[in-house]
C-alpha positions, -999 to 999 in steps of 0.1 A, spaced: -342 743 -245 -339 734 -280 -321 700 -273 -353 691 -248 -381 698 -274 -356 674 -297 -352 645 -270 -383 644 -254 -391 628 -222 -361 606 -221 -338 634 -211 -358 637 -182 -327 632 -153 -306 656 -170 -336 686 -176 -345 683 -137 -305 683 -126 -303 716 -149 -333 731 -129 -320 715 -94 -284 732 -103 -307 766 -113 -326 766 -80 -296 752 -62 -274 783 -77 -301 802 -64 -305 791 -31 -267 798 -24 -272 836 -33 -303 836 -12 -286 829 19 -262 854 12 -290 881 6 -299 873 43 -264 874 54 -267 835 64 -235 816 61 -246 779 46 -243 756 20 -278 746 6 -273 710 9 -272 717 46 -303 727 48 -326 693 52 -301 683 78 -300 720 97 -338 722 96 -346 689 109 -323 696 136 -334 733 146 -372 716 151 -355 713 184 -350 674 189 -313 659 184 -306 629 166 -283 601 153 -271 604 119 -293 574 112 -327 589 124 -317 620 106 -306 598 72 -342 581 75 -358 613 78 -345 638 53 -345 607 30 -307 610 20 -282 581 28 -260 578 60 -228 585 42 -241 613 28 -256 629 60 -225 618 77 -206 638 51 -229 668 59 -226 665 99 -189 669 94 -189 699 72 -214 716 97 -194 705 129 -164 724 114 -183 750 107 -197 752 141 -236 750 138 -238 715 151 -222 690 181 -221 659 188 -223 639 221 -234 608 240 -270 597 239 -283 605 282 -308 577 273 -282 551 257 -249 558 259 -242 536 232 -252 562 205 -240 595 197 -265 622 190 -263 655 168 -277 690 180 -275 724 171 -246 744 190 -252 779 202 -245 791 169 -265 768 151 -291 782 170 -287 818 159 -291 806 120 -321 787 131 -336 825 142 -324 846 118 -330 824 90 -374 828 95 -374 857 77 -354 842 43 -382 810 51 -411 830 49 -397 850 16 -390 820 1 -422 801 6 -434 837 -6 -419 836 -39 -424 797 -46 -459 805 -39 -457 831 -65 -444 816 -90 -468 784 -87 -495 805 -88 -479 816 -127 -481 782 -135 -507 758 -152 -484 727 -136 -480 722 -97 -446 715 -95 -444 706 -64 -475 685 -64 -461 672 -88 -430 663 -74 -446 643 -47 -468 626 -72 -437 612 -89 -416 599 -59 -450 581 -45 -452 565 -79 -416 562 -82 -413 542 -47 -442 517 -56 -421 513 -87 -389 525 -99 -385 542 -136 -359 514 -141 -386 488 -134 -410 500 -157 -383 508 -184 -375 470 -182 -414 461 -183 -417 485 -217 -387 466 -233 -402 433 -224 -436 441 -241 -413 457 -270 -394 428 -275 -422 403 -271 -439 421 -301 -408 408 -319 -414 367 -310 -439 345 -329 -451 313 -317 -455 285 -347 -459 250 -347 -433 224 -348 -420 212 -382 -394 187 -389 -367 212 -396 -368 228 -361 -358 190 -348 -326 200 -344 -336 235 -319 -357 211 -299 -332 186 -286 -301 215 -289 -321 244 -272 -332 212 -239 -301 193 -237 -285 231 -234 -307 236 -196 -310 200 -188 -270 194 -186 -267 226 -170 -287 217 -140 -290 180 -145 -280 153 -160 -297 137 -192 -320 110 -183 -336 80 -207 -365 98 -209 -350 128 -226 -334 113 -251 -368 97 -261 -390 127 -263 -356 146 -278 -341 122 -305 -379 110 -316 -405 141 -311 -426 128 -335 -429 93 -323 -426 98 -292 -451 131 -288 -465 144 -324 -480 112 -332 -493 103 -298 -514 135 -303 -491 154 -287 -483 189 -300 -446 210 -299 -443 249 -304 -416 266 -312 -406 305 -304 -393 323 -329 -373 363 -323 -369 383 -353 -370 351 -376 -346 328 -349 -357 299 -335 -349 303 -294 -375 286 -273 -394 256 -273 -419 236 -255 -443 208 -260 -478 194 -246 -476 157 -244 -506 135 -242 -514 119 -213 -527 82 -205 -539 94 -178 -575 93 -162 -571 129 -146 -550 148 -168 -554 158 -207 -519 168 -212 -482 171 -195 -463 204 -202 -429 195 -210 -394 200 -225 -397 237 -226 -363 254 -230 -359 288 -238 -318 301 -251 -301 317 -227 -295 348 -251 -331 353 -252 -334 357 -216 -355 384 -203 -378 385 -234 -406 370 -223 -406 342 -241 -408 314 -217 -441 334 -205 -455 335 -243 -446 297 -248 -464 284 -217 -494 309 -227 -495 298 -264 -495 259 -250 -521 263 -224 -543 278 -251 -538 250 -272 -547 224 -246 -577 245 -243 -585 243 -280 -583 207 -282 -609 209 -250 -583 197 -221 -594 201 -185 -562 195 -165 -526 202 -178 -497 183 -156 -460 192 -158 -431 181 -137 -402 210 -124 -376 215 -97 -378 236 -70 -344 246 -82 -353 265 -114 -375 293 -97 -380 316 -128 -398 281 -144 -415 272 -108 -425 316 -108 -437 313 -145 -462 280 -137 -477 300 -109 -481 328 -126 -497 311 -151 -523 295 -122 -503 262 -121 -512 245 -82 -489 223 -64 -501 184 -63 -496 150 -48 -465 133 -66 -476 107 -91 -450 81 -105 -423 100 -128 -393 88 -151 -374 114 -138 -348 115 -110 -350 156 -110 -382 161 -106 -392 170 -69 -424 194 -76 -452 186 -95 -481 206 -106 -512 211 -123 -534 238 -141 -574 239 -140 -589 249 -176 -615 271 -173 
């Protein structure tokens, strides 16, 4: 168990298929002890049948928890062997329906004994323990089905590689990222409009010195996101959240997220109420990210551009 203590947890799917293959190893000599003639991965299909009721290969699938292919696998293994049948639903003759043959049967009553040694022993050895396995077990797939070890090994890179991305104000050398990094989504989905190339070939005419702001996202030292907070002549809103564009290598790093959360905060700092922006219902990870961030759906107000076809607002608190 030396290379366990080395790796740690993250070897966890190949420790537990070296303990299933021990118990599995096990369980094959087990039914030999009792004279029983079957294959252990029959067993959640053959005990689900001997409770007496028959069943389709789906209701057994659901049951047991395993796939259909691989209960349908199962079912014709056992019907070679004998122990099961299969035969026309009386209810709906539509459906076939498995049961336990005569045979089948007898394992179902000679194997009590090897059930009751068995929950015996596991007993046993549990009580040895300072860990419920089996507790513990259950424990895991109920946290497991709410959500899945991959999910939260892609939420634990996400916070790893946000630790890597700093947010810092616009200077005149990051010009260039700014209209590259927008043009880049807007010509993917769009097409460039007048109003584009203003706010992109003159940021600081156009936004910095209206009191507008810009911020930039940097990973590791790169500049790959941008996004700015114009000021609004507006009698409801402070500011308008706008040309936001995150590279498409830097996917999946939250950096979209930490932009719109770094310029929120500094509308709030300069004592803004309501922010505005202006999407398309076609870029849902941008129209997810604004609601996650509280942005509301509004009444359309006048816009430059032809794309837009959702508008929305945030309320300061």
């Amino acid at each position: 168990m030396d290379f366990f203590e080395q790796t740690g947890k993250v070897a966890i799917g190949s420790r537990l298929r070296m303990l299933t293959d021990k118990v599995t190893e096990d369980a094959a000599n087990i039914y030999q002890l009792y004279n029983i003639d079957m294959q252990p991965k029959w067993f959640p299909v053959f005990y689900s049948l001997s409770q007496g009721e028959e069943k389709t290969i789906t209701e057994l699938a659901k049951t047991i928890g395993h796939s259909h292919p691989s209960v349908s696998k199962i079912i014709g293994e056992m019907l070679k062997k004998g122990y099961v049948k299969e035969s026309k639903d009386t209810a709906d003759g539509r459906r076939n329906v498995i049961s336990l043959t005569d045979a089948g049967q007898e394992v179902a009553y000679k194997i009590k004994d090897q059930l009751i040694d068995v929950d015996a022993a596991i007993e046993e050895l549990s009580a040895q323990t300072q860990n419920k396995l089996w507790e513990a077990i259950g424990e895991w797939e109920f946290l497991l089905e709410q959500k899945t070890l991959l999910r939260r090994v892609m939420e634990k890179k996400k916070e790893r590689d946000s630790a890597k991305v700093e947010i810092v104000a616009y200077k005149p050398e990051y010009q260039e990222v700014f209209r590259a990094l927008n043009v880049e989504w807007i010509s993917t989905y769009f097409e460039m409009e007048e109003s584009d190339y203003k706010a992109l070939d003159n940021p600081k005419s156009y936004i910095l010195d209206q009191g507008g702001h810009i911020l930039v996202a940097l990973y590791e030292g790169e500049p790959l996101g941008v996004c700015a907070l114009i000021k609004m002549n507006d009698e409801e809103y402070d500011f308008e959240l706008a040309k936001m564009a995150v590279s498409p290598k830097a996917q999946g790093k939250n950096i979209g997220f930490l932009l719109a959360s770094a310029i929120v905060e500094k509308a709030r700092s300069l004592g803004a109420a309501k922010i505005y922006l202006e999407s398309n219902t076609i870029l849902k990870p941008a129209i997810n990210l604004y609601h996650k961030l509280g942005f509301k759906k509004v009444a359309g107000k006048p816009t430059p551009y032809t794309r837009c076809n959702i508008q929305m607002e945030l309320v300061i608190k």
